[in-house]
N, C-alpha and C positions, 0 to 999 in steps of 0.2 A: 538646522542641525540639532539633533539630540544630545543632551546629557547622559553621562554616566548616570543618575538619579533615574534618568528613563527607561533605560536595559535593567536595574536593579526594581522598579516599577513594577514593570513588565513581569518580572522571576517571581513577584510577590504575590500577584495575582490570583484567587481562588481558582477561577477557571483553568488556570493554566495546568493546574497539580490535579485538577480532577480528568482531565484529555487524556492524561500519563495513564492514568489505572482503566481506563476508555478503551484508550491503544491498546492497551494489556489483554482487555475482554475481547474486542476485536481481533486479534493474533491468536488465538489459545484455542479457539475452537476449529479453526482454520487447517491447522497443523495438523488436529488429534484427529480430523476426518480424511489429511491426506497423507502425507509423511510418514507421520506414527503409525498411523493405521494401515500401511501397508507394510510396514516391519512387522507388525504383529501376526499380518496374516500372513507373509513369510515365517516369521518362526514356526508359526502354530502347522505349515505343512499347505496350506492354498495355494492350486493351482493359478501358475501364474498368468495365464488367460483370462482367472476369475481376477487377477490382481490388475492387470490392465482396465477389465472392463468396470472396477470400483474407481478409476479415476473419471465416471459421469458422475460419482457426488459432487465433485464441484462445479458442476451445471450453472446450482443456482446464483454463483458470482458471477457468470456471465450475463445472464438474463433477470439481474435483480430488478431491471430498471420498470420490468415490465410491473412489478407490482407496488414500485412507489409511490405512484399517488394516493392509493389506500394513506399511505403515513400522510401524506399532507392534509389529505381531506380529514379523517376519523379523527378526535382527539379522545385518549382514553379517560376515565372517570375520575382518575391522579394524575399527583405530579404534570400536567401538561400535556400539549402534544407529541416533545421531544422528549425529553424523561419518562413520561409514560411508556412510549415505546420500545424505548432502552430497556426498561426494567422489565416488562412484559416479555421483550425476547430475549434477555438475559436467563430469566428462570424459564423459559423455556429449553434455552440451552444447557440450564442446567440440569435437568430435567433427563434430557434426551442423552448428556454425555455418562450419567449415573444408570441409564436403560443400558449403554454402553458396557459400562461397567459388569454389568448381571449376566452377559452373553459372551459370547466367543467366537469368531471365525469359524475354530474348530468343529464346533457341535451346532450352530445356527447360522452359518452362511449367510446367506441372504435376507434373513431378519436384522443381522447386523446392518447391513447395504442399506437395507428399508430405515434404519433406525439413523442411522451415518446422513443419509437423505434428506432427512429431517432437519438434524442438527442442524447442516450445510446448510437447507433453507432458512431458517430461526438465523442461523449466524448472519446470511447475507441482507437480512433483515435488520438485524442489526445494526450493519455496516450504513442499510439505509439511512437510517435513521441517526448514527451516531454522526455520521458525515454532514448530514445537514443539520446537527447540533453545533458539529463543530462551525457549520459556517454562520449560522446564526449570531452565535454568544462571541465569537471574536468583532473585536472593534480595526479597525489597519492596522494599528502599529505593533497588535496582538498578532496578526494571521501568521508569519513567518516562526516565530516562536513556538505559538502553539501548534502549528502543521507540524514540527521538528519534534515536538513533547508523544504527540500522538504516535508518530512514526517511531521515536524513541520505546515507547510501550508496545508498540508492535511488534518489533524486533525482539524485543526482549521475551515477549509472550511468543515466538516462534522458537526461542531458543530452553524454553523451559518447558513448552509443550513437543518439541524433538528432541535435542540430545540429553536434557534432562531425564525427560520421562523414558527416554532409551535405558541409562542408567539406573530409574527406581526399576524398569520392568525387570530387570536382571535380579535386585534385591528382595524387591515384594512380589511380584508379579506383574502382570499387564492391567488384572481388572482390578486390583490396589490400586494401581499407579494413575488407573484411569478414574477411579472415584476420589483421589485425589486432587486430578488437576480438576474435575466437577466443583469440587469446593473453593478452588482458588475465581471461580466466577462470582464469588460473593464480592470479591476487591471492585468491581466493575458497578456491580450492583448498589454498594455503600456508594462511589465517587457519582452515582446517578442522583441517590438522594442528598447527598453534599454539596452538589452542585447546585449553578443559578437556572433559573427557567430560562430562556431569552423570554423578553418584551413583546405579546401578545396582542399585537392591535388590532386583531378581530379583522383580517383583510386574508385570512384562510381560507381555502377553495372550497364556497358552499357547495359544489355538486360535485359529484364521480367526474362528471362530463369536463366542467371547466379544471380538474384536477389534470386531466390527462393531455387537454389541448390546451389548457393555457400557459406553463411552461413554454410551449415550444412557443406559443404567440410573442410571449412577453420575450424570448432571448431572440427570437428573426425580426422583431421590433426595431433591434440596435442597431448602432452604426456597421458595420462591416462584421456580421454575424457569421457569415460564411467562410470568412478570410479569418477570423480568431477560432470556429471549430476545425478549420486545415492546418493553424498552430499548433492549438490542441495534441493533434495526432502527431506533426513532425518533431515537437519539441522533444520529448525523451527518446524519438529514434533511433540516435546513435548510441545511448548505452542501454538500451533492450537490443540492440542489432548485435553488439559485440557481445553483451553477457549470453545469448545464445549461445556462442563458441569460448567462452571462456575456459572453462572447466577440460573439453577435449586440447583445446590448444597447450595447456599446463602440461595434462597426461601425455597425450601422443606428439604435441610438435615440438614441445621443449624436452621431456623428459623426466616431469619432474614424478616423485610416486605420490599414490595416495594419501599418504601418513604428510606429505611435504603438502599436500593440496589442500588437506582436510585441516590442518593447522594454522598454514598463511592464508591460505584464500577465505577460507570459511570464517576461521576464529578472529586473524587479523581485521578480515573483510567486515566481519561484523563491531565491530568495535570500531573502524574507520567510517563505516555508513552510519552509527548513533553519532559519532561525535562531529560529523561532517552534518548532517542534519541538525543537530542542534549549534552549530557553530554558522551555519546558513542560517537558521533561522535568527539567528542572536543578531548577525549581522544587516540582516532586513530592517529592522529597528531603526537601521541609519541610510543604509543602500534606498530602504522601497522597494516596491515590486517590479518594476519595468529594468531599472540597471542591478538587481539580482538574478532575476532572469538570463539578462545578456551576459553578467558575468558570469554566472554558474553555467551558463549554459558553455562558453566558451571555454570553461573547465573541462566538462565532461567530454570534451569534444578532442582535449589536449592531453587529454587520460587517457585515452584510446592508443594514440600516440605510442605511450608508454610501453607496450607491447609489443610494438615495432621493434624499438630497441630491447626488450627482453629475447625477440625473434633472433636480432642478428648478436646477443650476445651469449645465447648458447645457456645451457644451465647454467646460472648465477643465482647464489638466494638471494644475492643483496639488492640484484634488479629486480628479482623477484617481490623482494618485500616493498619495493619503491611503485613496482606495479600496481601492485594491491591495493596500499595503502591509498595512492594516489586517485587512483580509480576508484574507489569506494567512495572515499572522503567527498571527491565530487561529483559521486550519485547522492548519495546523502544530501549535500547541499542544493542539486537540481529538485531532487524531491521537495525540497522543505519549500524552495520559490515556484514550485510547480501547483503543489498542492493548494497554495496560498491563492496560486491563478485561480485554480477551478472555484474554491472559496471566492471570490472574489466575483467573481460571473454569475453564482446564486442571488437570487431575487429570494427572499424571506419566506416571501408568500409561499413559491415552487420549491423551495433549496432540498429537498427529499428527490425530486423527482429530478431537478435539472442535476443536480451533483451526480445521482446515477447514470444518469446518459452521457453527463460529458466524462466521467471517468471510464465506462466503457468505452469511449470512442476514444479515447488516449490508448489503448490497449488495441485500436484496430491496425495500424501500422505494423508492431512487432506483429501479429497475426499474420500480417500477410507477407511483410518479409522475411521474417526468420526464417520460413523453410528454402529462403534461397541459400542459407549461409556455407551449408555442407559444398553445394555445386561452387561455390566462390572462393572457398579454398582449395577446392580438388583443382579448378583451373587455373588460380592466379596464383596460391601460396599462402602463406599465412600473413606475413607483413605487409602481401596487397589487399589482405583481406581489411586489416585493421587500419589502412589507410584510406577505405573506401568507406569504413564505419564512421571515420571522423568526418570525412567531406558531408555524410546526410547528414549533419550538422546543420550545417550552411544555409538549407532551407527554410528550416526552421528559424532561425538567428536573423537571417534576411526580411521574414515578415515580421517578425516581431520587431528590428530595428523600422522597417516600412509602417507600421501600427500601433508605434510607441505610445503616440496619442489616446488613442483608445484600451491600452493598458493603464495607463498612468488617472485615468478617469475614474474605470473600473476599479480601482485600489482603496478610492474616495469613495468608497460607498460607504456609510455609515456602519 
């Protein structure tokens, strides 16, 4: 059992404070090449044809994995392997959002796309790279905490690179507001050099070759390898399955308006997902990895729920905000002992390359089921819909309670 002395520990931590401004650089670039950057090029007058086909800049989040081993194998001439290349694609980023800046939808189209492109790739490079910092420099009783720190700074940098910079664009402009958030990538850049190196024992992928297949060697190695990446993918299934129909559910099956959605769900929701994440992760500290899991997971699963009863009670704000809250709170917390998983399943040596793959492959479930969700309300309704979201729970929660063992081991990695 932990001490109170050991959650205060824990908070005191260097590393922990420099993941928060990590998450932050992480988030910021993410936003301003999708979100933002598609308000812009609606105000400025862009066909919206051309504004559909600018959502292939985010391409390179899905396919980062493909160039991770570069970060395991190369290490830069500073700062490290992991620092190094944080900071390298940080002013890269910076770089490319101030290019940003100089141009317009309006008058360079497609120079922007090519320039957006960019970014997008530097950013997802990043994420390479920061994610297998983060799994590196955490110790166990660190993972949950600092997963929730990170995610905390992401959030936040999603909410100041959109409705922030919504609001400066109005005051100063777009490409002010845009060489503005450019310079808020210095906070990312400082908590690079502030931070620790992790422990470098020279067991780095001397070649391209073992860069790219030894990853996979070292995780099919282990016990039930196959049965922890079908985890993987079922564990957050039920709340990527129902936040696909969230937002039309509000609008069209309860009734509630935009100004009602855009307030609780968004604003509430985002404040219930930081402080549900850092309340997961705080709580790891004492739970561990394997029974926050199953507990969180069994949250998210009861959160769904909640919607049921918002269904048969009809506009209600107060269900409403019981919805939200509830539901956010324990995606946040699934986040923080998820994130901690995939941390947790990195080998030191790979953790660039394996973190990439196995966070893509967490992302292939909602891929392939969301687009059933439309056809699953048009024929059952909406309360069988979110009762079918909590049952794919079960899958997941079932092999995990089946492979506890090899969770519980996986947590023990040093």
């Amino acid at each position: 059992m932990h001490s109170s002395r050991d959650y205060l520990k824990v908070f005191r931590r260097r590393n922990i404070s420099v993941l928060l401004f990590l998450g932050f650089s992480s988030g910021l670039p993410l936003v301003l090449t999708s979100g933002t950057l598609q308000a812009w090029m609606t105000v400025d007058g862009v066909d919206l044809r051309a504004i559909g086909i600018f959502s292939l800049v985010g391409l390179p989040y899905t396919l980062k994995f493909l160039w991770s081993p570069i970060m395991d194998r190369f290490v830069p001439p500073l700062l490290g392997r992991r620092r190094g290349w944080i900071v390298l694609t940080q002013i890269a980023i910076m770089l490319g959002i101030v290019a940003m800046s100089l141009n317009s939808p309006r008058n360079a189209l497609w120079l922007m796309g090519a320039i957006a492109l960019i970014v997008a790739f530097t950013s997802a490079s990043q994420d390479i790279v920061a994610d297998a910092y983060r799994s590196d420099i955490l110790h166990e009783q660190e993972r949950g905490l600092g997963a929730a720190v990170f995610v905390t700074g992401y959030r936040i940098a999603m909410l100041v690179g959109g409705a922030v910079a919504l609001i400066l664009s109005d005051q100063i402009g777009w490409q002010r507001t845009y060489l503005l958030m450019a310079g808020l990538m210095t906070l990312g850049m400082l908590a690079a050099f502030f931070g620790n190196e992790p422990e470098d024992d020279g067991t780095h992928p001397k070649t391209l070759q073992e860069a790219v297949w030894g990853p996979l060697q070292d995780f099919f190695s282990r016990p039930a390898a196959v049965v922890i990446l079908l985890l993987i993918v079922l564990y957050k299934l039920c709340d990527a399955y129902a936040g696909t129909m969230t937002t039309p559910f509000l609008l069209r099956g309860v009734g509630f308006s935009a100004t009602d959605v855009g307030t609780i769900n968004k604003g509430l929701g985002l404040v219930s997902v930081i402080f549900g994440a850092m309340a997961g992760g705080t709580l790891m500290v004492r739970l561990g990895l394997f029974r926050s899991l199953m507990i969180f997971g069994i949250l998210q699963a009861l959160s769904n729920l909640s919607f049921i009863l918002l269904a048969w009670t009809g506009k209600s704000y107060g269900m409403l905000i019981f919805a939200v809250a509830f539901e956010n709170l324990s995606s946040g917390m699934g986040t923080a002992s998820f994130v901690s998983l995939l941390m947790a399943l990195c080998n030191q040596r790979y953790s660039a390359t394996q973190y990439a793959l196995l966070s893509s492959l967490s992302a292939l479930g909602r891929t392939f089921i969301a687009p059933t969700s439309g056809y699953v309300v048009e024929s059952l309704g909406w309360a069988v819909f979110f009762l079918i979201t909590a049952l794919s729970a079960i899958p997941g929660l079932w092999l995990l309670w089946q492979y506890r063992s090899v969770i519980i081991e996986a947590h023990k990695r040093p």
